[in-house]
Backbone bond lengths (Angstrom), bond angles and torsions (degrees), N, CA, C in turn:
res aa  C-N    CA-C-N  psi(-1)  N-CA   C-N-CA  omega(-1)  CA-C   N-CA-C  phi
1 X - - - 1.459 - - 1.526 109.52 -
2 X 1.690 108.97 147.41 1.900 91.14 179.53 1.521 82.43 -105.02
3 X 1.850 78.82 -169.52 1.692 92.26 -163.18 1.878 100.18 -74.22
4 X 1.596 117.70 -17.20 1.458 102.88 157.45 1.370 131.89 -51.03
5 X 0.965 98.02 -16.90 1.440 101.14 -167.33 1.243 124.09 -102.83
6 X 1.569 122.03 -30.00 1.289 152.96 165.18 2.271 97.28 -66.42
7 X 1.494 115.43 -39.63 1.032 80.42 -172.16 1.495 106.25 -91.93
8 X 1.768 124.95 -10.64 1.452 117.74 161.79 1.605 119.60 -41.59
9 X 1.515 92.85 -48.33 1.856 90.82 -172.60 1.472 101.85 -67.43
10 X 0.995 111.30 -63.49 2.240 98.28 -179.51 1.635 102.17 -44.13
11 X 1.437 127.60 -32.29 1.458 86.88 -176.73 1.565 109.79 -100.04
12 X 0.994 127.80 3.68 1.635 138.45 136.10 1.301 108.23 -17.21
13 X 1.550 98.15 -84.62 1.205 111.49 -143.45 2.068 101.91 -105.88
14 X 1.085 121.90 -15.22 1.271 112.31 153.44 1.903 126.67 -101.46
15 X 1.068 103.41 15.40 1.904 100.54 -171.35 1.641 115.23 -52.81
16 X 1.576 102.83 -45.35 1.025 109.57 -165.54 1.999 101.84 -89.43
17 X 0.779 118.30 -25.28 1.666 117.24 151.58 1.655 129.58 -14.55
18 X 1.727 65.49 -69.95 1.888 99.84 -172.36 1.885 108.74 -72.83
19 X 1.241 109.19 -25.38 1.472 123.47 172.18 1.591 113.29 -77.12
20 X 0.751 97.02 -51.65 1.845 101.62 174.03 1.242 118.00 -76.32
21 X 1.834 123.30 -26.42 1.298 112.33 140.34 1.447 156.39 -33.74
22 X 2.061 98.06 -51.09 0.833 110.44 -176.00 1.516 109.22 -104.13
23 X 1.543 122.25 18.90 1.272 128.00 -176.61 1.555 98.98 -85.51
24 X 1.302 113.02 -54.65 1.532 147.17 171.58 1.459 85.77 -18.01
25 X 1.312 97.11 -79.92 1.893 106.32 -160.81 1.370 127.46 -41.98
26 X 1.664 108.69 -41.22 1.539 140.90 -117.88 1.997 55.44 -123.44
27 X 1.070 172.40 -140.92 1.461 177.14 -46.79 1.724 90.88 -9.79
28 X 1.401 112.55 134.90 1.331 102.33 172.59 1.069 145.31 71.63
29 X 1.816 109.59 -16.75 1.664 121.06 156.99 1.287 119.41 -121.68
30 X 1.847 122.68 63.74 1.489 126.01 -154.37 1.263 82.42 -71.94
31 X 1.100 156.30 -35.27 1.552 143.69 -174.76 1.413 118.08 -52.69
32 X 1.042 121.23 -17.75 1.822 125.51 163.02 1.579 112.70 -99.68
33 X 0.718 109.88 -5.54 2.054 115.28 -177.17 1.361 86.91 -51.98
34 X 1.974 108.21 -77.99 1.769 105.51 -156.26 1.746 111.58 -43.09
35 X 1.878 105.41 -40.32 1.627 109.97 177.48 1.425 115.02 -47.28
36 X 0.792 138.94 -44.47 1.350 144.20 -167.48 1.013 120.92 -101.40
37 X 0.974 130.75 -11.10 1.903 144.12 -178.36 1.764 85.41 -89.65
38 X 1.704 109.15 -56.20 1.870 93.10 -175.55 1.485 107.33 -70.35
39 X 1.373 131.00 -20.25 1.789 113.45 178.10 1.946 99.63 -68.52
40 X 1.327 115.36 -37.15 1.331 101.23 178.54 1.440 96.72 -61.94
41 X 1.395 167.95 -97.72 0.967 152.15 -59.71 1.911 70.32 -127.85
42 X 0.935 122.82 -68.21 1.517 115.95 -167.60 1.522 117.67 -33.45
43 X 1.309 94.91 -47.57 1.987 110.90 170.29 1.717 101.92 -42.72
44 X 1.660 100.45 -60.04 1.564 96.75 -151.44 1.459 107.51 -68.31
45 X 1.537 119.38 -26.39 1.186 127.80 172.67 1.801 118.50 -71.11
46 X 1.018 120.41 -20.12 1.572 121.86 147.66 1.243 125.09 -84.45
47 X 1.281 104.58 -4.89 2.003 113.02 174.44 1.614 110.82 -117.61
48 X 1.933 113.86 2.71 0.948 95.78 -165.00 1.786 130.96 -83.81
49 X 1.445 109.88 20.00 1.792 128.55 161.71 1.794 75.77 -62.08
50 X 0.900 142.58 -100.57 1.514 161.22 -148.75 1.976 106.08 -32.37
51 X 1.483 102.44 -18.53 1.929 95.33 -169.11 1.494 107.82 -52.25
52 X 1.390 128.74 128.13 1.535 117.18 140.55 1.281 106.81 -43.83
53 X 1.733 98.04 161.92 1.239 131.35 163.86 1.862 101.06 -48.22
54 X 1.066 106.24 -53.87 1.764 110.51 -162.20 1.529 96.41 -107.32
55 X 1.080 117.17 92.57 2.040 117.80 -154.91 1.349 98.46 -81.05
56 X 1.557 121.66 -29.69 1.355 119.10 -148.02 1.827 108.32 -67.80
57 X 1.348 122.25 -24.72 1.785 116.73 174.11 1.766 98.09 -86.21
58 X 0.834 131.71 3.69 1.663 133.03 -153.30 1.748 75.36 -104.79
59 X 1.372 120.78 -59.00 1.688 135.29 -160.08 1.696 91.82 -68.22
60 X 1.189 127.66 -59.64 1.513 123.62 -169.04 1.645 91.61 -57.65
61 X 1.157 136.91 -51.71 1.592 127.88 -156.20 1.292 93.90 -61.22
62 X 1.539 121.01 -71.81 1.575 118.94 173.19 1.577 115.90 -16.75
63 X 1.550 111.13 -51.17 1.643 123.29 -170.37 1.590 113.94 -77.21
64 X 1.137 108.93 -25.74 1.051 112.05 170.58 2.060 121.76 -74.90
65 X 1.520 104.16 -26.21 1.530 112.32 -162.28 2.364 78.81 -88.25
66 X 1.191 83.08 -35.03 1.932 77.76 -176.48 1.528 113.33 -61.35
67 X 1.494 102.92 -55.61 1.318 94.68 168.18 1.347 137.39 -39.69
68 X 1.307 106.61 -41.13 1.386 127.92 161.57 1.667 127.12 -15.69
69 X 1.673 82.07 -84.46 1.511 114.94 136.21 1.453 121.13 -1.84
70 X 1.314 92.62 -81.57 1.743 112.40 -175.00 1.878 118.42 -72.77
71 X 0.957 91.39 -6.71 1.408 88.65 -174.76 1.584 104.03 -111.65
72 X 1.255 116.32 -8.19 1.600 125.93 -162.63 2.045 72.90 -87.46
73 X 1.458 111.24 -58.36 1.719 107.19 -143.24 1.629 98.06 -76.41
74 X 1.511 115.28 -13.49 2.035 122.94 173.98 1.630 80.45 -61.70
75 X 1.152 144.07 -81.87 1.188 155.91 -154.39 1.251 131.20 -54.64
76 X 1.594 106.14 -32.39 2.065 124.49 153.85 1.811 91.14 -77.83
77 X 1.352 125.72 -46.49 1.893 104.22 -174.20 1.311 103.40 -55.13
78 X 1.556 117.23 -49.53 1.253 108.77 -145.45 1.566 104.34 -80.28
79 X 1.087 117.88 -34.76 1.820 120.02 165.22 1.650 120.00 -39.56
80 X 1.500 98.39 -44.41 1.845 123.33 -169.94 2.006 73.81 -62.09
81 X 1.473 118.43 -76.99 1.797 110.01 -139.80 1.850 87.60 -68.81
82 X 1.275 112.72 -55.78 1.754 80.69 -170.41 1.363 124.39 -65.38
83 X 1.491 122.73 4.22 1.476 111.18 163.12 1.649 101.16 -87.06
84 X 1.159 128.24 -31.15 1.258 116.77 155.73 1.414 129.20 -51.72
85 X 1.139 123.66 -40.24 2.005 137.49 -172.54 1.177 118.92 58.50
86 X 1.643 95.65 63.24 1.466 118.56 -163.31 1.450 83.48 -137.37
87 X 1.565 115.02 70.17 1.415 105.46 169.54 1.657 108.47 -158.42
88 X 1.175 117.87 157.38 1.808 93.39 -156.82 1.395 129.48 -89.71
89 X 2.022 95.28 17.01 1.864 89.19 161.54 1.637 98.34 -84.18
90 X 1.082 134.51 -9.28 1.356 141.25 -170.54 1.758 103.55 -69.21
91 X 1.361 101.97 -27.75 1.558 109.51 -153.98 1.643 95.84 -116.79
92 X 1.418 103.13 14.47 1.812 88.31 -172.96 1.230 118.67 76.74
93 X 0.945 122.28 7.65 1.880 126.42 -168.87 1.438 104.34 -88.42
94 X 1.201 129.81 39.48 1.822 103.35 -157.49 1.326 99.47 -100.07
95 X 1.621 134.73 143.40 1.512 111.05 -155.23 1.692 86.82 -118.19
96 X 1.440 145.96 157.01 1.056 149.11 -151.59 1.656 98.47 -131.42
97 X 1.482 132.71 121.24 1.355 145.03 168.59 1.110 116.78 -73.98
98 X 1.701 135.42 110.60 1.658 127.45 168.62 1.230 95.75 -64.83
99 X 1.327 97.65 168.89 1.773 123.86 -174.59 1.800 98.59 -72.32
100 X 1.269 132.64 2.23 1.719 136.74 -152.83 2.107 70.17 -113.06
101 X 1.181 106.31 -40.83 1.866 90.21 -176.72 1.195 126.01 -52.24
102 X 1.143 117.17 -14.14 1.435 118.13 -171.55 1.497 127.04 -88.55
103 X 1.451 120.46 104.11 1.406 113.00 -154.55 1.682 119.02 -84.47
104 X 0.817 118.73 143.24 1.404 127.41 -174.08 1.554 100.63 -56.84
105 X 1.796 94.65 136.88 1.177 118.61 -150.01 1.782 155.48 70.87
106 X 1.262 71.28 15.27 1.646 108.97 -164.11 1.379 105.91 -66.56
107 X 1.330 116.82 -44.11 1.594 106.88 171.17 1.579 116.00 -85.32
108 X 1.330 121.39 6.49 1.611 105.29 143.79 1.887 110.22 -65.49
109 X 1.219 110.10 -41.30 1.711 118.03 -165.78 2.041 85.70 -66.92
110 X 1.015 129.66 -28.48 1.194 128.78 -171.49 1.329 111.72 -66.29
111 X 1.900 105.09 -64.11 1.559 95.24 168.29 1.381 139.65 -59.86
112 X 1.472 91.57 -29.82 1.557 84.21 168.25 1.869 133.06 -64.08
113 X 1.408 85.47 -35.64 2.007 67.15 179.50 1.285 90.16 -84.12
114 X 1.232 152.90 52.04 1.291 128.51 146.08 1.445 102.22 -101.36
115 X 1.907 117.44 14.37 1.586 105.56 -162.69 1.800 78.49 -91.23
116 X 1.678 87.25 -161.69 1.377 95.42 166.36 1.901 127.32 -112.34
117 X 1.380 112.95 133.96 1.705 112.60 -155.14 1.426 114.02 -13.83
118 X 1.613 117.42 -39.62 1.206 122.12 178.82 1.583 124.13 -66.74
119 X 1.589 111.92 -44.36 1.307 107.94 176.78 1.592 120.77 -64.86
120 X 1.502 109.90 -38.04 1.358 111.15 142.28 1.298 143.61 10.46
121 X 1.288 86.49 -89.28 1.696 113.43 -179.42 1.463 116.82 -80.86
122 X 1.480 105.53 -21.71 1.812 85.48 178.33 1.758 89.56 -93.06
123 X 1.039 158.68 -24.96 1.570 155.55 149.64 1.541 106.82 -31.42
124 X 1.176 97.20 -66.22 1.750 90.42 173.93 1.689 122.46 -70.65
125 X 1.264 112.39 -1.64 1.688 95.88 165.13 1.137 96.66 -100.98
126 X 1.373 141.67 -35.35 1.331 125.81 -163.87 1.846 103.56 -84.12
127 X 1.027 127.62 -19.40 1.548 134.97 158.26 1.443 127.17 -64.78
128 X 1.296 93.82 -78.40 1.893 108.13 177.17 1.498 98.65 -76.57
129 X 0.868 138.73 -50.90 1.524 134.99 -174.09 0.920 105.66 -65.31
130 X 1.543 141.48 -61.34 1.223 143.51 -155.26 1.206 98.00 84.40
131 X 1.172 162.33 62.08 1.617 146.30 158.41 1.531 111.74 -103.87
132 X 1.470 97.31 132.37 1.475 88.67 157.64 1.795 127.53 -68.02
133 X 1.209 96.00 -174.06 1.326 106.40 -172.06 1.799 108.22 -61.85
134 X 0.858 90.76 -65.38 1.979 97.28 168.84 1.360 117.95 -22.64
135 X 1.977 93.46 -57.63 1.733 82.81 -178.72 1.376 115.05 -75.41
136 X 1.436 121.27 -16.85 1.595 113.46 -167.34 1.505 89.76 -55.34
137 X 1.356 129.29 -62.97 1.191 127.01 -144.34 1.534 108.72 -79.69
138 X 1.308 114.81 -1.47 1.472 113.94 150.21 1.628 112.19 -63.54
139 X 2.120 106.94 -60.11 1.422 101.84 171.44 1.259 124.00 -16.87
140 X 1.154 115.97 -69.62 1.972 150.83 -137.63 1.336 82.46 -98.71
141 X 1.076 159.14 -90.14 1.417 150.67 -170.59 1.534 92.79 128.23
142 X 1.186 117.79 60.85 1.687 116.06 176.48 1.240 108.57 -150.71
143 X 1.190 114.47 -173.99 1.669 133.73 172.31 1.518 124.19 -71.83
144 X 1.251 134.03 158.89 1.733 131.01 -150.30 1.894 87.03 -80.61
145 X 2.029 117.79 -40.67 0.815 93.01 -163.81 1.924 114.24 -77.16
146 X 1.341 103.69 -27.55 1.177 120.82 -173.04 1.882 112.48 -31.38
147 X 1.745 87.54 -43.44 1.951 103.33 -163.88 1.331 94.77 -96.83
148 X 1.719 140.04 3.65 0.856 131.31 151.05 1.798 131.87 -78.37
149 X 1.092 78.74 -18.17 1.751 102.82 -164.41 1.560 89.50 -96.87
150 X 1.533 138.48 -28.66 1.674 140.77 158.59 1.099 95.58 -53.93
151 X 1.115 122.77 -73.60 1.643 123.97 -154.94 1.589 101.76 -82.00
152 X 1.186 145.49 7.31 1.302 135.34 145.76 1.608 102.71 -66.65
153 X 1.025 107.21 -59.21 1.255 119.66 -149.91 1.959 108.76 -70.52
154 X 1.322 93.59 -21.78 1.776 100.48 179.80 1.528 113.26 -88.82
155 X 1.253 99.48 -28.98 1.595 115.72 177.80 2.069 100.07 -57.25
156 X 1.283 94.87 -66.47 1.539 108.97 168.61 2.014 113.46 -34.70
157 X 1.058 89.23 -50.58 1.540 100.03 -169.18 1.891 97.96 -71.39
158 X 1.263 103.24 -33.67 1.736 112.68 -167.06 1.629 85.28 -76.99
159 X 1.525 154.25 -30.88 1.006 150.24 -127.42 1.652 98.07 -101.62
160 X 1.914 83.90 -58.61 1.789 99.90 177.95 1.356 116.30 -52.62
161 X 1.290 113.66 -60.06 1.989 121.22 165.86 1.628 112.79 -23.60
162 X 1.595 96.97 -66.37 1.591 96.00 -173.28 1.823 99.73 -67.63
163 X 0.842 120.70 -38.53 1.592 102.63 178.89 1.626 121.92 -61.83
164 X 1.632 116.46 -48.79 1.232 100.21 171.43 1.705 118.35 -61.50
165 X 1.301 110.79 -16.06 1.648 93.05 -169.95 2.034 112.92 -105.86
166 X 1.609 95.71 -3.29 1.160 79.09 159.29 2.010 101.30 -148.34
167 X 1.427 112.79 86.82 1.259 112.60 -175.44 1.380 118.96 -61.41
168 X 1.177 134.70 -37.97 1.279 135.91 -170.65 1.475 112.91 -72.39
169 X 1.480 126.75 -22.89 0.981 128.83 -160.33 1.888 109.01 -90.34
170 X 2.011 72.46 -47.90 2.124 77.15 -177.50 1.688 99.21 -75.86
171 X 1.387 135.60 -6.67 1.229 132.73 165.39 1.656 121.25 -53.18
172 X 1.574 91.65 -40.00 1.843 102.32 -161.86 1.788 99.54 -89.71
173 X 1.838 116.14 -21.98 1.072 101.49 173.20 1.107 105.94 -106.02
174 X 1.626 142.59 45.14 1.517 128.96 139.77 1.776 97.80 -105.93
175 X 1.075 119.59 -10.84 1.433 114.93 158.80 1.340 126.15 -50.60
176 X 1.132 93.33 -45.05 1.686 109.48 -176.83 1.792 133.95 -101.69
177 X 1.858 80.47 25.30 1.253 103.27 162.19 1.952 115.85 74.98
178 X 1.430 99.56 5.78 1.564 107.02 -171.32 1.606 96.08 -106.19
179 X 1.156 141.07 -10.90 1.895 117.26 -174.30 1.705 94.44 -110.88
């Protein structure tokens, strides 16, 4: 097979992977997903002499350095309009959430951004991704024990979060013999 061909089949057979990856991340700005899903695929196709055999953790690392990317230039726009005050608490726009908005499961999504970007991300590949340990540390650009010893350690951090913010609950289920 050449490397044309090797990078058709990964984007065959991983596109929609790499989309639901970077949808995950992107929460709330689906209007950059398609952008960034094609710089990953553009990357891999100028890197594609470079595909592993098993491309699909090789494609998230790429997606992850884009995202990067993408979240650095949300962050130069969004600086540019509120130094402008061209934004719609500026304009009176501020829109107010009933307590019925809040979707179930929401304080897992709670503890987590209170982790840090990193604990994050190795939770969300081994969750939303499904990856084993191997591939994280393809993700992450490290060693099998390195991304094991992250994801011990974030899991821990994800444990403490949910306990301070909801004590009574993780109280009643180590009572009951389940934590």
């Amino acid at each position: 097979m050449s490397n044309d061909d090797d990078f058709a089949a990964a984007y065959r057979e991983h596109y929609w992977a790499v989309s639901r990856y970077v949808a995950r991340r992107l929460d709330g700005r689906p209007s950059e997903v398609e952008e960034v899903v094609a710089e990953v695929f553009t990357v891999a196709w100028r890197r594609r002499a470079d595909l592993p055999p098993a491309p699909l953790p090789w494609l998230y690392g790429v997606a992850r350095n884009c995202l990067a990317n993408a979240v650095r230039g949300h962050g130069r726009r969004r600086r540019l309009v509120d130094r402008l005050g061209n934004d719609d608490t500026a304009h009176g726009r501020h829109i107010e959430e009933g307590p019925e908005a809040e979707t179930p499961g929401a304080w897992v999504h709670d503890a987590l951004a209170r982790l840090s970007p990193a604990d994050r991300e190795v939770l969300r590949l081994t969750a939303w991704e499904e990856l084993g340990i191997e591939e994280v540390a393809v993700v992450l650009g490290c060693g099998r024990r390195a991304a094991s010893m992250r994801l011990h350690r974030a899991r821990r951090r994800l444990r403490a979060e949910i306990d301070r913010m909801c004590p009574t609950t993780t109280a009643a289920v180590k009572e009951n013999g389940h934590g």
